[in-house]
N, C-alpha and C positions, 0 to 999 in steps of 0.2 A: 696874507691869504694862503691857504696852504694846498699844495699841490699833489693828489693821489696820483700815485705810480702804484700798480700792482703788481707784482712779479705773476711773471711768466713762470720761471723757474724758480726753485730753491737758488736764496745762495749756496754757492761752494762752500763747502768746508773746507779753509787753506790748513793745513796743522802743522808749524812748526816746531823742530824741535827745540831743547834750548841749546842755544849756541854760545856756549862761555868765553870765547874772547869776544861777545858783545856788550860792552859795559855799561850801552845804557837801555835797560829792556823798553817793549813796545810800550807797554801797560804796569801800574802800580796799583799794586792791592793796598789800600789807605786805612787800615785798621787800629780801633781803638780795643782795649782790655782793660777788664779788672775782676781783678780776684776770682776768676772762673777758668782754670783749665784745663775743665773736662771740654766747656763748649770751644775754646781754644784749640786744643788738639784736634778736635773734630775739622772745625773747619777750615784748619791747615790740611788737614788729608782733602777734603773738598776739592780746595785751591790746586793742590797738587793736582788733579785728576784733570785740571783745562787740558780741554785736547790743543789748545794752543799756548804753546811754553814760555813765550819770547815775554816775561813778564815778573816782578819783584811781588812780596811781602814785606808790607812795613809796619810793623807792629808797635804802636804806641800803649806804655805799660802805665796804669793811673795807678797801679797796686803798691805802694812804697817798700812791701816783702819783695817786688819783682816774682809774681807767683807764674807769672809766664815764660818768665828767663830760660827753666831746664826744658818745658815744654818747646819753645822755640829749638834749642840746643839737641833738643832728641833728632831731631830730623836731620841735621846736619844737612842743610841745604843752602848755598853761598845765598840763595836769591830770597831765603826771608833775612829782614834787618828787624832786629828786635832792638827797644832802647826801653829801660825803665826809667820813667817821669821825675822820680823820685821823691814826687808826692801825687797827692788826689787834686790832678788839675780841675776835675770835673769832663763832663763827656766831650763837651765843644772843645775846648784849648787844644784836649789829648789828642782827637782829629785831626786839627790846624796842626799839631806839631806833627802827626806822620804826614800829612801832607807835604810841612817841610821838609823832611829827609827824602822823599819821592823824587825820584829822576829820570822817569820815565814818561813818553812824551802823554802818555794817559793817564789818568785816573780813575779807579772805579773806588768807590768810597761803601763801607760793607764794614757790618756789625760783627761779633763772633760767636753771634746765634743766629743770622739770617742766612740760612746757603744760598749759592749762586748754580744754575747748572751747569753740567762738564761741558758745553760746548758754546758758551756766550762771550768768549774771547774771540773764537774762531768767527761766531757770527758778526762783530764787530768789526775784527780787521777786514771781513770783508766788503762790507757798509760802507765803512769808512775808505777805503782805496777806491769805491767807486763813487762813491759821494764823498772829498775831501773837501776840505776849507768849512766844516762847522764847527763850532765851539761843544755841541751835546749831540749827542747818538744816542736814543732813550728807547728802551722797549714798555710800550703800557699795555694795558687796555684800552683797546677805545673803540666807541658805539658805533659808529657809521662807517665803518670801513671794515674792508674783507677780514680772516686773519690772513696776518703777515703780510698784509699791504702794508707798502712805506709812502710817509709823509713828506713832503718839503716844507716845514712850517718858517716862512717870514717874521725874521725878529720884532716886529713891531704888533703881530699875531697873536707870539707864541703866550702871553701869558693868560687869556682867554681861550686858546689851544688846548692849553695842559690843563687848567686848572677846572675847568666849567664844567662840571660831574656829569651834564647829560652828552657831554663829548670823550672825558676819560674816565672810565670809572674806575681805575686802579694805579697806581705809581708806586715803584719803588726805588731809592737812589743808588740801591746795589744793585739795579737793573738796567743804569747808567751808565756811561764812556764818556767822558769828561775830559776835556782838553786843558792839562796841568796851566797851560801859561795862561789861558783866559782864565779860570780859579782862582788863580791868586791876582789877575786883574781886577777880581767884584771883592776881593779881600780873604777869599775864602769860604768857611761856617760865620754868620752870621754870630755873634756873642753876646747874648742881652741874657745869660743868667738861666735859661731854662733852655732844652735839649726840644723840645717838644717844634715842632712845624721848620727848624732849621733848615729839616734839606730838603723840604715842598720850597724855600727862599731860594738857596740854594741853585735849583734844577730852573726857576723861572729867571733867578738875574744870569746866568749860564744861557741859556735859549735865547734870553734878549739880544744878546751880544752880536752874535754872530748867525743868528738863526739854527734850525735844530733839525735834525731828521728824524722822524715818530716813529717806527714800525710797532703792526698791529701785535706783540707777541711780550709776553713779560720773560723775565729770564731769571725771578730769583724770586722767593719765598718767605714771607713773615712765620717765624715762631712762636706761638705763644706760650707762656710759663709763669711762672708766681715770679722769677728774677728779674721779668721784663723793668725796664726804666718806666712803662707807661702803667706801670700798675701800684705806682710810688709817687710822692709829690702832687699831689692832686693840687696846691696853686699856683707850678709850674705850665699848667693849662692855661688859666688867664696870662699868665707873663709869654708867654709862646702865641697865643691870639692876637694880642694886641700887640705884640712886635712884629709882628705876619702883617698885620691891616697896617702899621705906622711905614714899614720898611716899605712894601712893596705899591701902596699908596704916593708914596711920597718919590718915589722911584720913578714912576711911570704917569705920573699928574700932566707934565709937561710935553708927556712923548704922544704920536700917534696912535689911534683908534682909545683912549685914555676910559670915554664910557665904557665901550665894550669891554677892557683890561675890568674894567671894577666891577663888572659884573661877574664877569669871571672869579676876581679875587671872594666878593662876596658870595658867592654861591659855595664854593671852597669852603671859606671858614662856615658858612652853617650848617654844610653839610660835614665837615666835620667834627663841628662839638659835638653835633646828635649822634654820631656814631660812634665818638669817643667815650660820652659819655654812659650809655647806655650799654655799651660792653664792657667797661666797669664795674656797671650798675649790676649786668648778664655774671659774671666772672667772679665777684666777692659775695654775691648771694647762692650760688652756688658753692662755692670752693670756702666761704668762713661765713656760712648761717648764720652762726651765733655773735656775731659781731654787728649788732646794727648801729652802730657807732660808725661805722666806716660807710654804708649806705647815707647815712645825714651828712656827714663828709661829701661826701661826692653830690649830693644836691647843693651844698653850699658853695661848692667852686663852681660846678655850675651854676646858678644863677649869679655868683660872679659876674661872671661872661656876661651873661643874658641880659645883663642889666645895661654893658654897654650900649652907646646909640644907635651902631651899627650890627646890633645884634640883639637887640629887642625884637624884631618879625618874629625869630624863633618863640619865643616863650609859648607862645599857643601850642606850637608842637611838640614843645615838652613835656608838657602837661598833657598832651593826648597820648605819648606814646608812655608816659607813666602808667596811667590807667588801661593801656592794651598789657603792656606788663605786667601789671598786677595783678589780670585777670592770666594772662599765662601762666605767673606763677604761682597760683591757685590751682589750674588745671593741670600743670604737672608738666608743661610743654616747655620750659628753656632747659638749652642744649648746654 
């Protein structure tokens, strides 16, 4: 059951500086690359700007040229670790392995196009020192509470918590604090082959654990681009569904409040194919007209999906929101 605390006050801003004879910082930045280092340099400058210091860059390289090596190397700063892979592990392994090299007692786990803002380390360490002993410090969105109320969500809650859209309607895992030792307790990133719903897995076996604290406030930003992972592999979607419904199913069958968990779970996944896939559907009709090869594409991994057992309900409203679409894009209306 979860419990709303609203602040009174802002938290404080604690701002430490970095302190080099501390060798193991508060916080790890858990970062994957490949072969992008303009979006690389960028958001090492980002990272630099926490107004809270006491914390690492660990840069996992999938690029076998090492195209991030000199970009890391410019900055000359002790506190990024760079490592080239020395091959294309793919996006989950490259993770798990900065994860490995991480020695700080947290983790925030962050893309090298998603930025974080300059002061979500500071709001953290102060969360956490007053609320210790959770495994997840998550900032979302969510419907029924103030902004920047904080939650006490009960691990046996939290996956019905986070997941059930009419309660959070936005998550992101680079907007997370994550307790390294319980991480590698749930194993990690999840590995089933596709990158897709990993760290929605991720954020819900992390909360189970140890219970989680919610505040109403996101702290980091999706960007969208033709480089994105989610605008490639279209049946990386079905493999990412159905390991989301087998893992967290199968997880939580045995535990308490187990209906309410799956209602949760399923609401999640349907509301996120419909979303997924129709800004797809919004994004290459726009940005490659002339390709509608890639439109019939993305209706066939979707109804993929939709054809499973637990994802048949949808099909009705995919077919409605086809036809609101098509009449949008007749009138001139997608953004």
């Amino acid at each position: 059951m979860a419990k709303w605390l609203h602040q009174e006050n802002k938290i404080i801003i604690i701002q430490l500086k970095n302190n080099m004879s501390n060798l193991t910082p508060w916080a790890s930045f858990c970062m994957s690359t490949y072969n992008r280092p303009d979006f690389l340099k960028k958001q090492i400058e980002l990272l630099l700007q926490q107004s809270f210091q006491d914390f690492e860059i660990v840069i996992a390289d999938n690029d076998p040229n090492a195209s991030g090596k000199a970009i890391a190397a410019e900055f000359n700063d002790s506190r990024i670790k760079y490592e080239c892979n020395g091959e294309n592990l793919g996006m989950v392994k490259s993770f798990n392995r900065a994860i490995d090299r991480a020695i700080g007692e947290f983790v925030v786990m962050i893309t090298d196009d998603d930025p974080v803002f300059d002061n979500m380390l500071s709001f953290f360490y102060s969360l956490q020192t007053k609320y210790p002993n959770y495994s997840l410090y998550c900032g979302a969105k969510r419907k029924k509470t103030a902004y920047e109320a904080i939650e006490i969500i009960d691990k046996d809650d939290f996956p019905h918590q986070i997941l059930d859209t009419k309660l959070t309607a936005s998550l992101h895992w680079s907007g997370s604090l994550l307790r390294r030792r319980t991480l590698v307790e749930i194993g990690k990133l999840a590995d089933f082959g596709s990158g897709h719903l990993v760290d929605h897995i991720m954020i819900v076996l992390m909360g189970s654990k140890d219970g989680a604290i919610i505040i109403n406030r996101e702290f980091s930003d999706t960007q969208l681009h033709q480089l994105n992972y989610s605008k490639t592999n279209f049946d990386n979607y079905s493999i990412g569904c159905t390991n989301f419904y087998n893992i967290l199913t199968n997880t939580f069958k045995d535990r308490p409040n187990y209906k309410k968990n799956l209602a949760g779970i399923l609401d999640h996944l349907h509301t996120w194919v419909i979303v997924c896939f129709f800004s797809l559907r919004n994004f290459f009709t726009i940005h490659q007209s002339s390709n509608k090869n890639i439109i019939k594409e993305i209706d066939v991994a979707a109804y993929k999906i939709l054809d499973l057992p637990y994802m048949r309900v949808c099909k009705t409203k995919y077919e409605l929101k086809k036809i609101i679409f098509f009449i949008k894009k007749q009138l001139g209306l997608l953004k």
